[in-house]
N, C-alpha and C positions, 0 to 999 in steps of 0.2 A: 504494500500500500504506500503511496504516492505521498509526503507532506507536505504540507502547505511551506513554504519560508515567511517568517515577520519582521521587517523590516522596519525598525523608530528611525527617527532623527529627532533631535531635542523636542521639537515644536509638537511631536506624535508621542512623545513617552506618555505611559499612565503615570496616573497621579499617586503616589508610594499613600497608604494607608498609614495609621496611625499609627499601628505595630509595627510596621517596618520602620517608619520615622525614628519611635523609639529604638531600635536595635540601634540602628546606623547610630543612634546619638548615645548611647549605652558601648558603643564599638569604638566610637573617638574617642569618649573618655578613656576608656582603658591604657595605662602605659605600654611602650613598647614591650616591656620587661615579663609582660604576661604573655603575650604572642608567640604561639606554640610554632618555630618555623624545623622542628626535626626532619618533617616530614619535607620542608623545601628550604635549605639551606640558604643563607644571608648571602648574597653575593659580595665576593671580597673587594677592595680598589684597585685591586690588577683586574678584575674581572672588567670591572666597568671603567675604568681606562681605554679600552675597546670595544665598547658603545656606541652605537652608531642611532643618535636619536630619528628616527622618522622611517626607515629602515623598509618597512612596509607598506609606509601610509600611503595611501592611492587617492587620491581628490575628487567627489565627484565633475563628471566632465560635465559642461552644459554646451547645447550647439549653439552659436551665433553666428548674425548675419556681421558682419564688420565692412567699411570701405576704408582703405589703406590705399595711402598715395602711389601709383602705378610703378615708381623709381625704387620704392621700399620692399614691395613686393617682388622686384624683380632680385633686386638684390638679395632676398630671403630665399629664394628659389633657386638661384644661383648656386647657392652652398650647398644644394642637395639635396636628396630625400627628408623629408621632415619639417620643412618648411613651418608648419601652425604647430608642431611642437617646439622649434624656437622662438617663436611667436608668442607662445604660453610662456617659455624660460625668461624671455628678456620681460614680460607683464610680469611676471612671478617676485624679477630680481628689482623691480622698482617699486612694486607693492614692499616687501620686505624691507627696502630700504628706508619708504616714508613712515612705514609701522616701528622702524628702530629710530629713525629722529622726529617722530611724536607728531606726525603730519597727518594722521589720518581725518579726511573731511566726514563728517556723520552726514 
């Protein structure tokens, strides 16, 4: 038999009941020192020295219409396959950049 998949995004999550509110705020309090990790051992700092944050994350893609001045686009194409994935890299790297000197417009 066939399952269904459930798919949230923040905007779709349920609303956590009382009881689980409770746990969750009964689970921060607790100090680390009670946290049984035998069964998954504490990663060391040689471990996570070699961490690689983001590693998996895949972004959802959304399609859009764009117009792009005819000289920019030729020159994106130029470089070769993957044209609107360098397109996403360079939007990517200046997003990140105004997000790191506190430029973002609401």
């Amino acid at each position: 038999m066939k399952k269904k998949m459930v798919r949230y995004t923040l905007e779709t999550l349920p609303e956590l009941t009382k009881a689980q509110r409770a746990n969750l705020k009964a689970l921060a309090a607790r100090p680390d020192s009670e946290i049984d990790t035998s069964d998954i051992p504490e990663l060391t700092d040689e471990q996570w020295k070699h961490a690689v944050r983001g590693r998996f994350y895949r972004p959802v893609k959304r399609q859009i219409t764009a117009r792009v001045d005819a000289d920019v686009l030729d020159w994106l194409k130029r470089q070769g396959k993957g044209y609107q994935s360098r397109i996403n890299a360079i939007l990517r790297r200046e997003m990140l950049e105004a997000l790191k000197a506190g430029k973002e417009v609401a």
